[in-house]
C-alpha positions in Angstrom: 71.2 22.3 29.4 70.3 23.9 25.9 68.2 21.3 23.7 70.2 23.4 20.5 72.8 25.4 19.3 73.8 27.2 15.8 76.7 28.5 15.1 78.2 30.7 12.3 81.0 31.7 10.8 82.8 34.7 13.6 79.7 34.2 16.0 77.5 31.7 18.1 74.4 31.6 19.2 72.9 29.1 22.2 69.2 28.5 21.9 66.9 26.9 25.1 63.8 26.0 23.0 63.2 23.6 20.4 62.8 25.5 17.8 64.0 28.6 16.2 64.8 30.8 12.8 68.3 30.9 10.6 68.6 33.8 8.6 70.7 33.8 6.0 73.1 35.8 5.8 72.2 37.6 9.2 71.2 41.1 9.2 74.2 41.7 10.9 76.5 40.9 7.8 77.4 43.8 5.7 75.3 44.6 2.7 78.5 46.4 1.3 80.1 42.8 0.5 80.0 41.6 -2.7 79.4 38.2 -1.4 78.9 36.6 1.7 79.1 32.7 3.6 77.8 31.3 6.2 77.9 28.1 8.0 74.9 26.9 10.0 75.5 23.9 12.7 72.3 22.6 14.5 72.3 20.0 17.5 69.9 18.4 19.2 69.2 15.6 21.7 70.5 12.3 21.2 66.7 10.5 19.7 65.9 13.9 18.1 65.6 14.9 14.5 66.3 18.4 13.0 63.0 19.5 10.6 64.0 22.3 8.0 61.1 24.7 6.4 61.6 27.3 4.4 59.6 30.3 5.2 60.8 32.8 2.4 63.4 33.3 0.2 64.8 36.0 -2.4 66.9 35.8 -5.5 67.8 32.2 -4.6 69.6 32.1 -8.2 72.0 34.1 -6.8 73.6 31.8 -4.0 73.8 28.5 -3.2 72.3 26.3 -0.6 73.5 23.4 1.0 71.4 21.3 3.8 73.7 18.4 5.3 73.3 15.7 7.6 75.6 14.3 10.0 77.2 10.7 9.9 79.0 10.4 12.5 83.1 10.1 12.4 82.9 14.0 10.9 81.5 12.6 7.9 78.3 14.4 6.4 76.2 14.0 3.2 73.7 16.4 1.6 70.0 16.0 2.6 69.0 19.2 0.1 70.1 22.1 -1.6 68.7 25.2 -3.0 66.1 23.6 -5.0 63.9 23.0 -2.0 63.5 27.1 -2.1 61.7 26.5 -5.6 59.2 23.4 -4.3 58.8 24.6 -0.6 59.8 21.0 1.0 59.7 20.2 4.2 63.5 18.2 5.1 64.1 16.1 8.2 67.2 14.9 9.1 67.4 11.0 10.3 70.6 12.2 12.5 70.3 14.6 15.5 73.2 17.0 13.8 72.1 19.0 10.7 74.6 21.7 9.0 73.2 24.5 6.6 75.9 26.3 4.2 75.4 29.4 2.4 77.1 30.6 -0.4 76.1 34.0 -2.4 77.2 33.8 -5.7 77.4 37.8 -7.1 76.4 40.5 -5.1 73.7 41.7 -4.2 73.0 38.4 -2.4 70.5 36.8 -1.8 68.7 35.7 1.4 66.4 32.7 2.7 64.9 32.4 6.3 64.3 28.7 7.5 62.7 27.5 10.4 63.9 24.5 12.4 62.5 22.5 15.2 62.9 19.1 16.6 61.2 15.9 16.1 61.5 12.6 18.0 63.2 9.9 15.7 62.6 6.4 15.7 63.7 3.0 14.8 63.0 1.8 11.3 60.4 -1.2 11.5 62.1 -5.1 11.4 60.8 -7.0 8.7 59.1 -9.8 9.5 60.8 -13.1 9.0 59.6 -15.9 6.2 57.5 -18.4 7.7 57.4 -16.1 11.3 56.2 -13.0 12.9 57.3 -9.8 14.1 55.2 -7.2 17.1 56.7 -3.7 18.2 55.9 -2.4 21.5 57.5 1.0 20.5 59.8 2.2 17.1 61.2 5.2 19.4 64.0 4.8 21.9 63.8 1.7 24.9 61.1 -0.1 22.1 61.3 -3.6 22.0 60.6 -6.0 18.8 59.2 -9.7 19.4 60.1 -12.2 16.4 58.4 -15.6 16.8 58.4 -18.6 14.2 55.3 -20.6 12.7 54.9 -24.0 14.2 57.6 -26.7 12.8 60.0 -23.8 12.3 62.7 -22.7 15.0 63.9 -19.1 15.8 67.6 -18.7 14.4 68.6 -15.2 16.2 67.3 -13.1 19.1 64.0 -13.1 19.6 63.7 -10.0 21.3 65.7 -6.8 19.6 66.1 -3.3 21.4 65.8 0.3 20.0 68.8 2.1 21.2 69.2 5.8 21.3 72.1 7.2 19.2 72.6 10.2 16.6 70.7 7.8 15.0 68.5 5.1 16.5 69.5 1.7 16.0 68.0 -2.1 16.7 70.5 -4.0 18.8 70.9 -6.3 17.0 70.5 -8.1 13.7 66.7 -9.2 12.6 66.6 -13.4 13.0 65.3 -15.7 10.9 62.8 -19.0 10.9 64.7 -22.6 9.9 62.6 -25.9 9.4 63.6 -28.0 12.3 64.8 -31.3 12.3 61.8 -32.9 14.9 60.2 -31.7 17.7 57.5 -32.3 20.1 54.6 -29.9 19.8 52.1 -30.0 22.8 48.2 -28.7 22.6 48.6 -28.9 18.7 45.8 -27.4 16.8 47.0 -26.0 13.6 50.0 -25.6 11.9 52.6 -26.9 9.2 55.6 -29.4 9.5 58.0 -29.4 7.0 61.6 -30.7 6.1 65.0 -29.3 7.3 66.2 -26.3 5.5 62.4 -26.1 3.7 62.1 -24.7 1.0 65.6 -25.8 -0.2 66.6 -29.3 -0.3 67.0 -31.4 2.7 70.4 -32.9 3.5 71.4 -36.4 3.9 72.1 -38.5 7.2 69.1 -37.6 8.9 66.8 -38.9 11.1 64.2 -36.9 12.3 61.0 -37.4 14.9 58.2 -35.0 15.4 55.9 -35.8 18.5 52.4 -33.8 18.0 49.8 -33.7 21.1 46.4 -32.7 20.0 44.2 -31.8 23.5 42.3 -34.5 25.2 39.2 -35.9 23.5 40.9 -34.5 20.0 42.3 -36.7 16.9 44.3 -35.3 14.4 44.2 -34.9 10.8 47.2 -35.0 8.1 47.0 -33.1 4.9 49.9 -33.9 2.7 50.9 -30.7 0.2 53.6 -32.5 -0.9 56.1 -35.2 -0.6 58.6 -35.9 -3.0 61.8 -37.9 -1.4 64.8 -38.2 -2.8 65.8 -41.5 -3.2 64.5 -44.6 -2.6 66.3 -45.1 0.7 64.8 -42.0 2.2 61.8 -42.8 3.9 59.2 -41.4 5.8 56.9 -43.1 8.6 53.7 -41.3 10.4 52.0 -43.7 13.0 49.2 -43.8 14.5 50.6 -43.2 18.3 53.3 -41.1 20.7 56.4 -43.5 19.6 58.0 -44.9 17.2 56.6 -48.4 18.3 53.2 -47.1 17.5 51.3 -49.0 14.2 52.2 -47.1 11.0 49.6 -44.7 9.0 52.0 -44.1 6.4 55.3 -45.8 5.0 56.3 -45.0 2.1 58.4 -47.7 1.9 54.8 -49.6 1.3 52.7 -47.0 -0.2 53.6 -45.6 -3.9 51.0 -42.7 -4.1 49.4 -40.2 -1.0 46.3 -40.4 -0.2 44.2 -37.7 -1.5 42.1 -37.6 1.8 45.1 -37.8 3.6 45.3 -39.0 6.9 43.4 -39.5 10.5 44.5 -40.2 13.6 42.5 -42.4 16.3 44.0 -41.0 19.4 45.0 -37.3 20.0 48.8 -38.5 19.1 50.9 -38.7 16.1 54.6 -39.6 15.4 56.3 -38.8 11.9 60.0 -39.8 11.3 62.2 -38.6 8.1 65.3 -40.8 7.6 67.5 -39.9 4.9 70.2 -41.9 3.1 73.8 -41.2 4.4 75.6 -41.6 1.0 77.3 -38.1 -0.1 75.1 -37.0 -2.7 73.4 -34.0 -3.5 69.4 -34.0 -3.0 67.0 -32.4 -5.9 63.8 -32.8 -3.9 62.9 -32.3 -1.0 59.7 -33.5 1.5 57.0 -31.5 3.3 54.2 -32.5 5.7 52.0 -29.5 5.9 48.6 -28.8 7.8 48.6 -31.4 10.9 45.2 -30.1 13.3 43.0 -31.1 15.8 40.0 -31.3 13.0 37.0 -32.8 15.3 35.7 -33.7 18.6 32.7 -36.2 18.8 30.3 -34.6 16.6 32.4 -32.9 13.9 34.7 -33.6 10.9 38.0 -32.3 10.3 38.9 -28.8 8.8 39.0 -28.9 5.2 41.7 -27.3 3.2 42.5 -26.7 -0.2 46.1 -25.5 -0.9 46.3 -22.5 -3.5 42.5 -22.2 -3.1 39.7 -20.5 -0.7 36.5 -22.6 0.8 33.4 -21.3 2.2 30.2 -22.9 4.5 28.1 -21.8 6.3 29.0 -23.8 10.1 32.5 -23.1 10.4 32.5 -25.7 13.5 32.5 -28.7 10.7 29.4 -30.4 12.5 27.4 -32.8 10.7 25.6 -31.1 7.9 27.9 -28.7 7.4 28.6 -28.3 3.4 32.0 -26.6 2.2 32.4 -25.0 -1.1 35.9 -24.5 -2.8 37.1 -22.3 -5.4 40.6 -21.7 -6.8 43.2 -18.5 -6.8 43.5 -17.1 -10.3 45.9 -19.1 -12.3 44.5 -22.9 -10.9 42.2 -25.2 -11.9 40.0 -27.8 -9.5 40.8 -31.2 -10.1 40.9 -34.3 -8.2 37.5 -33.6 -6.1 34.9 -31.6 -5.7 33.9 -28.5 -5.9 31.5 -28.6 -2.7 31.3 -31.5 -0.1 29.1 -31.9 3.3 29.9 -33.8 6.5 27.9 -36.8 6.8 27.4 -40.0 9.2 26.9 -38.9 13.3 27.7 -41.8 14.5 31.4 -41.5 13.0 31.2 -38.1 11.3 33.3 -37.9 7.8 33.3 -35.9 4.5 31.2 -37.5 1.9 33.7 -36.7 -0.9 37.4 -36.0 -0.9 38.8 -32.6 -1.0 39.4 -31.2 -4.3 43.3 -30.1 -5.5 44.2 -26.3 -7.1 46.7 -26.9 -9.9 48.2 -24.7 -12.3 47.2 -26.8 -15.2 49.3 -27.2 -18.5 47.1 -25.3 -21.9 43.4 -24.3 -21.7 41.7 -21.5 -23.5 40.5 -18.5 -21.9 37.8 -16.0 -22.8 38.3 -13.8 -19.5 38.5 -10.3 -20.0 41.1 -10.5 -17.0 42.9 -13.1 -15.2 46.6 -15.0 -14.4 48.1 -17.9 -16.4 50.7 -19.9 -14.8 53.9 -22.2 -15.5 52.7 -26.0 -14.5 52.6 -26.6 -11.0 53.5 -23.2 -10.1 55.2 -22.6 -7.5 56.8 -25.8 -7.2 59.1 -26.5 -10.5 57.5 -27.5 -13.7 58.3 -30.8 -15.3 60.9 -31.2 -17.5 59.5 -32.0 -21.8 56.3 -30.4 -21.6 55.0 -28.6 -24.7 51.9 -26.5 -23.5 49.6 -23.9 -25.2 47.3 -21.6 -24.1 44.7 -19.8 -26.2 43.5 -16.1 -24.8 40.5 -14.5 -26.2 38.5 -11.0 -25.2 36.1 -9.4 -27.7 36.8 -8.5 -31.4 37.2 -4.9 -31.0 39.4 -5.3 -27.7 43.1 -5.9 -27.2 45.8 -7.9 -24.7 48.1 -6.5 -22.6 50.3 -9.1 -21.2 52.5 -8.2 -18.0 55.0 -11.1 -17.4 55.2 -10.2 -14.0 58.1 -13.5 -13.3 59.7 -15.4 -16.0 62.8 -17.3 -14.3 63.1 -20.4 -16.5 66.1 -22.0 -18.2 68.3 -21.2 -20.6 67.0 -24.7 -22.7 63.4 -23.2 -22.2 61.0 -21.4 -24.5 58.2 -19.1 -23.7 56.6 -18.3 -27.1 53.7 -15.6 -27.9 51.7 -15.8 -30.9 49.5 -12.4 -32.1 46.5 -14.5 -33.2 44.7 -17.6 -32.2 47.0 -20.6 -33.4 51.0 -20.9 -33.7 50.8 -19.9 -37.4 49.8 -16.4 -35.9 52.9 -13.4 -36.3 55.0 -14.0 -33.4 54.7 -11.4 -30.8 58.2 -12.6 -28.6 60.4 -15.5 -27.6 62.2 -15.8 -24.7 64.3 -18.4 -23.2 66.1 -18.3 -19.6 65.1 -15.4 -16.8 63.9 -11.9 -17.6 62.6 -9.1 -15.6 59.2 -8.2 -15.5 57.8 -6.9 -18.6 54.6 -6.0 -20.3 53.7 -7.2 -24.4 50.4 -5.7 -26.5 48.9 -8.0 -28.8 47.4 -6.1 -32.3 44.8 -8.7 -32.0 41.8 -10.1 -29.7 43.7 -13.2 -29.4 46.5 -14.1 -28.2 48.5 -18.1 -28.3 51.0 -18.7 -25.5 53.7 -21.8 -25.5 55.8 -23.0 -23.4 58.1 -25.9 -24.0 60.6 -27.2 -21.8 63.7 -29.2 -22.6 62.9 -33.1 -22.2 66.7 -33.3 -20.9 67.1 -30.9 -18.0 65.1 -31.0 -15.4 64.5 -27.0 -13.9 64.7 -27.5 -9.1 63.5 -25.1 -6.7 60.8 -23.1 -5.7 59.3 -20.8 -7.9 61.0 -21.5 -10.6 58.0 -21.0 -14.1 56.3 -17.7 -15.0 53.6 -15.7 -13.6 51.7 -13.7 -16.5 48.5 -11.4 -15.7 46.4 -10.7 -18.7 43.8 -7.7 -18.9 41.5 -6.7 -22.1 42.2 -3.3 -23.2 41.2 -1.3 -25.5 42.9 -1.1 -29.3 46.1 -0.2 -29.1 47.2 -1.0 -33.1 46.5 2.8 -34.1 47.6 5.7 -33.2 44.9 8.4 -31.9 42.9 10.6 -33.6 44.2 13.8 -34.8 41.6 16.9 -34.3 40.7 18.8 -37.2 42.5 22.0 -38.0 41.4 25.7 -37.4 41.8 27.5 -41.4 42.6 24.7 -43.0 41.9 20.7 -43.3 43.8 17.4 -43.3 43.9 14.2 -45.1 44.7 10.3 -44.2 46.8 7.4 -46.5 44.9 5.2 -44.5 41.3 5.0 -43.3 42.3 3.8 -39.9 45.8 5.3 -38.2 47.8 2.2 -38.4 51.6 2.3 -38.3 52.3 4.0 -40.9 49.7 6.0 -41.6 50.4 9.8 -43.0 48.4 12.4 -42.2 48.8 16.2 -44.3 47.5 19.2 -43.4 47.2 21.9 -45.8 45.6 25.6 -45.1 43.1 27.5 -46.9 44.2 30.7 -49.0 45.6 33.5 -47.5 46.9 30.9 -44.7 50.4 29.1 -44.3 51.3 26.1 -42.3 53.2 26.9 -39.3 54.8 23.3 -38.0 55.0 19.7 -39.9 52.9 19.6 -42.7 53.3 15.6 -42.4 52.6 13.7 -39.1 53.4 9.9 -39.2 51.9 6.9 -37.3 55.3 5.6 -35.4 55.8 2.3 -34.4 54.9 2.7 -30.7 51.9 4.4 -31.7 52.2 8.3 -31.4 53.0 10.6 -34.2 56.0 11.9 -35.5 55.3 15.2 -33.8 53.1 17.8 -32.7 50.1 18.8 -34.8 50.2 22.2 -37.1 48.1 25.1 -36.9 47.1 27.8 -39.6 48.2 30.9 -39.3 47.4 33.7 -41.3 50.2 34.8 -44.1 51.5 38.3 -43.0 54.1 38.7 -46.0 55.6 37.3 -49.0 58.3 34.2 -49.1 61.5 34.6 -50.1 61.8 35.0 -54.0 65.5 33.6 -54.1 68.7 34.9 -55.0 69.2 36.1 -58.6 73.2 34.5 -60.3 75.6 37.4 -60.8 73.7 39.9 -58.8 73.0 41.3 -55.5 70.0 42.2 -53.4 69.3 44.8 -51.7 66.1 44.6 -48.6 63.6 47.3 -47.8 62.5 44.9 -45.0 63.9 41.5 -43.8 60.6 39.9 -43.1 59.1 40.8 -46.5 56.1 42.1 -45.3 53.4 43.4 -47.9 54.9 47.1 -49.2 58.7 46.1 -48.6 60.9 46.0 -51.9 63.4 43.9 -53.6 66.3 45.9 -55.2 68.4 43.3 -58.0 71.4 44.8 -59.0 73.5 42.9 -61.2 77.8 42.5 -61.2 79.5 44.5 -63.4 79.8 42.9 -66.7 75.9 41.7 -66.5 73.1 43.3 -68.4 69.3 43.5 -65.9 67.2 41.5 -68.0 63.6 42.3 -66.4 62.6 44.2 -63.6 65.0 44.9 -61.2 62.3 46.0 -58.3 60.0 43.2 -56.9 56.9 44.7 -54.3 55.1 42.4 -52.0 51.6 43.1 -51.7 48.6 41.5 -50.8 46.1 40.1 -53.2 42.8 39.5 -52.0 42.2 36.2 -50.0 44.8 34.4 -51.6 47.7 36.3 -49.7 50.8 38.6 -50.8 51.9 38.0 -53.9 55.4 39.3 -55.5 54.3 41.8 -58.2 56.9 40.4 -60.7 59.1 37.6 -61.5 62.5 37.2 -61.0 64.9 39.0 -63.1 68.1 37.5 -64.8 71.5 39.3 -65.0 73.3 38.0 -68.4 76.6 38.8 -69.6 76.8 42.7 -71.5 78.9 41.1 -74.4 76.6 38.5 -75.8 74.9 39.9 -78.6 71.3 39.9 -79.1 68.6 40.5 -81.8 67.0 43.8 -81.2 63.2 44.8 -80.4 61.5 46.2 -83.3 59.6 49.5 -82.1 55.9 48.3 -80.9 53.9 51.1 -81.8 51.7 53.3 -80.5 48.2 53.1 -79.2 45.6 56.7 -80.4 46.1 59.1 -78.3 49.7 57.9 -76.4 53.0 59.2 -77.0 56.1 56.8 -76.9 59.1 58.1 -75.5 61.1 57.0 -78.5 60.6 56.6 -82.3 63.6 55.1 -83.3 63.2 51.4 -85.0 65.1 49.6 -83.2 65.8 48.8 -79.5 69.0 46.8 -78.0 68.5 44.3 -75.4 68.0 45.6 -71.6 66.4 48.9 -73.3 63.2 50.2 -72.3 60.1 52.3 -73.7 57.6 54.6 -71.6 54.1 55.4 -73.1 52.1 58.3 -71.8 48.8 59.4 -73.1 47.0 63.2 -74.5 45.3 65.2 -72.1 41.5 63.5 -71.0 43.0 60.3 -71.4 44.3 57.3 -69.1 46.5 54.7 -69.3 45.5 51.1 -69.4 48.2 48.7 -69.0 51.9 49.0 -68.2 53.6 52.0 -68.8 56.7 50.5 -69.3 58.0 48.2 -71.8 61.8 46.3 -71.7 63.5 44.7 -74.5 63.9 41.4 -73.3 67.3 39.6 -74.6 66.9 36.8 -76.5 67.3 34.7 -80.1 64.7 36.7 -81.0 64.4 39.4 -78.3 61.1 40.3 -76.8 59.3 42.8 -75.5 58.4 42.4 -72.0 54.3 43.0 -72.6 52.1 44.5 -75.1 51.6 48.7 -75.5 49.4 50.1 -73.3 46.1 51.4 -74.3 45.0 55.4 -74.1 41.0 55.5 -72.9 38.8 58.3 -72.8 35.7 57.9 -70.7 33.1 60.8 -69.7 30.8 60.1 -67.0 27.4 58.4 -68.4 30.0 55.8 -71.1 31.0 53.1 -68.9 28.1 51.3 -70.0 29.1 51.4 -73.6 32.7 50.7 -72.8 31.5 47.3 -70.9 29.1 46.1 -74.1 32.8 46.6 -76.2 34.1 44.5 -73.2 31.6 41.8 -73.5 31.6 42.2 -77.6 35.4 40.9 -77.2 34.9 38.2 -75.0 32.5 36.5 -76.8 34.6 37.0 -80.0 37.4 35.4 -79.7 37.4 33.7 -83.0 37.8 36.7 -85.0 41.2 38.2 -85.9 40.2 42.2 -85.7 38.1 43.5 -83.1 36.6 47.0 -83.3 36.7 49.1 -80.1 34.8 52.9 -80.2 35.4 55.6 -78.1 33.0 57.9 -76.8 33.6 60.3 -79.4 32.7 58.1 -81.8 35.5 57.6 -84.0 37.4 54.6 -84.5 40.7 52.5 -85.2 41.6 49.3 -85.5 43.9 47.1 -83.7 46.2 44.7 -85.6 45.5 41.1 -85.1 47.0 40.3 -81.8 46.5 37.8 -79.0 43.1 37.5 -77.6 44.6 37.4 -73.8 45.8 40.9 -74.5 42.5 42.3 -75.4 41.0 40.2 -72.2 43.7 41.7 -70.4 43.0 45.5 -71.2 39.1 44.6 -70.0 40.4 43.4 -66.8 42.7 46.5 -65.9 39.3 48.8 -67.4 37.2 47.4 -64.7 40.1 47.0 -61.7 40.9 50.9 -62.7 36.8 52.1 -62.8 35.3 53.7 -59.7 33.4 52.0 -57.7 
């Protein structure tokens, strides 16, 4: 009998081991297809599993890949697709039928080989029932699972369940459950709980119930009462000292308002406790519970202590004489009603010298843990009903609180209040009233005021029914984190710490531009508005801008140093300025634009004309005339020998008056051994500024003198001197 067998689309294949290899499509298929499918089918043994592993794949963006599982009734649902190709998982089926499908979506298509093999599949584990247990022999097929049920309780269900073999193995049955019994008689008791019917719910009425415990011989028991709270005041419950119900009473609560804190102790190795409930139709709100009856002592030895919501400790765990037991609470309680250590005392009739203390979950306190758990009252029995409590947190100055409300399930009338500071006239941090989910709050100080009030006319039943909150110190959390300093560049704070708020600017040194958000904002949840900037060095010029009633034409799009600008303007607009803009790069301060931006203004709009400037010794203007129209221009150029300082290129600038776009240039002539000379004229005009005429000498000695004209020009012709001399 084959353990497996694939089949595919127009052929079939039987395999005899457990294990084997798909290829996908087969090497058989065609390569001349444009696409191809296949359909994969692999069964195994009934209690088997199919494992898929991909062991390579190609192009897997060209197909599609499709891992089912079987159902049963022909019904299948998809374990994986391709994506498993990408992450190199390992699938396993929880059926003994797996299908594979593959698709190619364009040719050429592509391919994936898988590897399968089977695996032995198993029962899921039972979950253990409240107030019971659960043991496995076995989770595979012919396992068996063994539920038992905790003294006082009684097994509702099979105890024993069965893991069948199947496509998919199955228990035989559905997982039981433990129910508080109504009496009983419970032989060689040592230790163990009895509580009411349908515990933890309410118990019903018209009841009467007996429990009968045996202790062994020699052996006297001992009763520890966790709580009792009946419902009416014809309920009553009886435990007597004795195997019947004609034995002398311990307990009546008919006769006794308040439990005894030490509870109770038998004289013989008997006990006998009776519930009787009132038969009028009512419903109940409370409910009773006897917990902890053991066999505490033989001759020698006092009874077990035990301290509910708490741990103890000693030293002779056999409770003789001497023995001393220390107690401690679980986070969240507080010892009262005893003390914190007693010791066993008197041979003759041995006895605890002091009664066993009680863990409550106390209403207000303050706290200066750095970690612990705060409670509702009385938690996790219900909390009482017009309480106003307040708790007072408090870790170190330059810590925080995190809060994580891990149960709030209180009513509607309720309030849970939390204050960001030490008193109720702190901000408040929340408010909640009725159930929630759990959730987490982070206080902006070290201290933190909880409240809890509950209404004083409804009364909140049932078992864990309050709030469970777990508090940890944590570091600040009221500013956002530091920002690193940037690489070319620096940044600046509105704030000296990063509150909320806070906005940080980065700005870049010359020759640099900022490439992201120049502004990075503390947010409300404490990260920035967005990634940090970086300076990057500036590779060409920014836009200049559109000019009105012209068009542009690009040398480059990026306007990187050497492209051009070209403005032209519309027809029936005059250039006023220079039509060409160059970007090039000016020292460490980046490229620059060499000009500004021209203007295009309407040809029939008159304007004032541009007297003729003049000309500088030794230059030549291109044009005499007087007068010069608006848009016009003038070139200078100057005698053999000489150069040119300045522009050589002068427009007539429209205006009301119009302007001449710079000063004339200046014609210089300079033989080798004069530039000092040239420099002292230089320096002679700089430190006259005062003086309307200045007096500048060539090196042939003779002289002329400029009219009266603004000192930044002179300054100006200094400047291009020195850019022009050779270095």
């Amino acid at each position: 009998m084959e353990l497996s067998t694939l089949s595919t689309t127009g052929y079939q294949v039987g395999f005899s081991e457990p294990d084997g290899y798909i290829e996908a499509p087969p090497p058989s298929s065609s390569s001349s297809q444009s696409t191809a499918e296949c359909s994969y089918t692999i069964t195994v043994y009934l209690g088997y599993g199919v494992e898929i592993q991909v062991k390579s794949s190609s192009n897997y963006s060209c197909y599609v890949l499709l891992i089912l599982i079987y159902l049963g009734r022909g019904e299948n649902s998809m374990l994986a697709n391709e994506s498993i190709l990408m992450r190199g998982l390992v699938v396993r089926s929880h059926s003994n039928q797996i299908s594979i499908r593959f698709h190619s979506l364009r040719s050429p298509a592509g391919s994936v080989l898988l590897r399968y093999q089977a695996f032995l599949l198993s029962c899921v584990f039972p979950g253990r029932p409240l107030d019971g247990d659960v043991s496995v022999s076995s989770l595979h097929a012919g396992g068996r699972a063994f539920f038992s049920c905790l003294t006082g309780y009684q097994l509702e269900g099979p105890a024993v369940l069965h893991c069948r073999n199947a496509s998919s193995p199955y228990w035989s049955g559905k997982e039981p459950h433990c129910r508080a019994v109504c009496g009983g008689f419970i032989r060689n008791f040592t230790v163990g709980r009895i509580v009411s019917p349908g515990f933890p719910t309410n118990y019903s009425n018209n009841l009467t119930c007996h429990w009968m415990l045996e202790a062994a011989e020699g052996q006297r028991l001992h009763v520890h009462f966790e709580k009792v709270a009946l419902a009416e005041d014809d309920d009553r419950l009886l435990i007597k000292n004795g195997n019947s119900k004609d034995s002398s009473p311990l307990y009546d609560s008919y006769e006794v308002e308040y439990l005894p804190n030490e509870g109770l102790i038998s004289t013989s190795r008997h006990l006998f406790i009776e519930l009787t409930t009132d038969a009028t139709d009512r419903v109940q709100l409370t409910h009773f519970t006897q917990t902890f009856l053991l066999s505490a002592f033989s001759a020698g030895h006092c009874y077990e202590p035990f301290v509910k919501y708490g741990n103890l400790s000693s030293s002779d765990h056999s409770w003789a004489v001497g023995a001393v037991v220390g107690f401690t609470c679980d986070p969240g309680y507080t010892l009262e009603q005893g003390s914190a250590a007693i010791e066993c005392v008197d041979g003759r009739n041995p006895e605890w010298n002091e009664t066993e203390p009680a863990c409550r979950a106390v209403c207000s306190g303050e706290i200066t843990d750095s970690a612990g758990v705060l409670l509702s009252p009385n938690w996790p029995e219900p909390y009482d009903k017009g309480q106003d409590c307040i708790w007072g947190i408090h870790v170190d100055e330059e810590k925080r609180i995190m809060l994580d409300i891990q149960v709030l399930n209180i009513g509607k009338n309720d309030l849970l209040s939390f204050y960001d500071g030490d008193d109720l006239a702190a901000k408040l941090l929340a408010q909640y009233g009725g159930p929630k989910p759990r959730f987490k709050l982070y206080t902006s100080t070290a201290d933190v005021t909880i409240q809890f009030q509950s209404d004083p006319a409804t009364s909140v039943h049932g078992f864990r029914n309050g709030f469970v909150i777990h508090f940890f110190e944590v570091a600040r959390n009221d500013t956002c984190p530091e920002l690193p300093e940037i690489s070319n560049g620096w940044k600046s704070a509105s704030h000296p710490e990063l509150v909320q708020g806070t906005v940080v600017t980065y700005q870049c040194y010359p020759g640099y531009q900022v490439a992201g958000a120049e502004l990075l904002v503390c947010q409300w949840d404490l990260t920035w508005s967005g990634d940090m900037p970086s300076c990057e060095r500036v590779v060409n010029c920014g836009d200049p801008g559109q000019v009105e009633n012209s068009r542009r034409e690009l040398s480059s799009p990026h306007f990187v140093v050497g492209s051009t600008i070209q403005y032209i303007c519309n027809k029936g607009f005059t250039l006023s300025g220079n039509s060409l803009l160059t970007c090039f790069r000016r020292g460490s301060s980046g490229p620059r634009w060499n000009q500004r931006l021209p203007s295009c203004l309407r040809t029939s709009e008159s304007f004032e004309a541009c007297r003729h400037p003049g000309a500088p010794p030794y230059g030549t203007p291109s044009s005499h005339k007087q007068h010069f129209q608006a848009g016009e221009s003038l070139r200078y150029s100057c005698s053999p020998g000489h150069r040119l300082l300045g522009d050589p290129k002068l427009y007539c600038i429209p205006g009301h008056p119009s302007q001449w776009s710079g000063l004339p240039p200046v014609c210089s002539s300079r033989p080798l051994g004069d530039s000092d000379a040239l420099h002292k004229e230089c320096a002679t005009i700089k430190s006259s500024k005062q003086h309307e005429l200045f007096r500048l000498k060539n090196v042939k000695t003779r002289s002329w003198l400029l009219p009266a004209v603004a000192t930044e020009f002179l300054f100006r012709v200094c400047s291009l001197l020195q850019r022009t001399e050779p270095r």
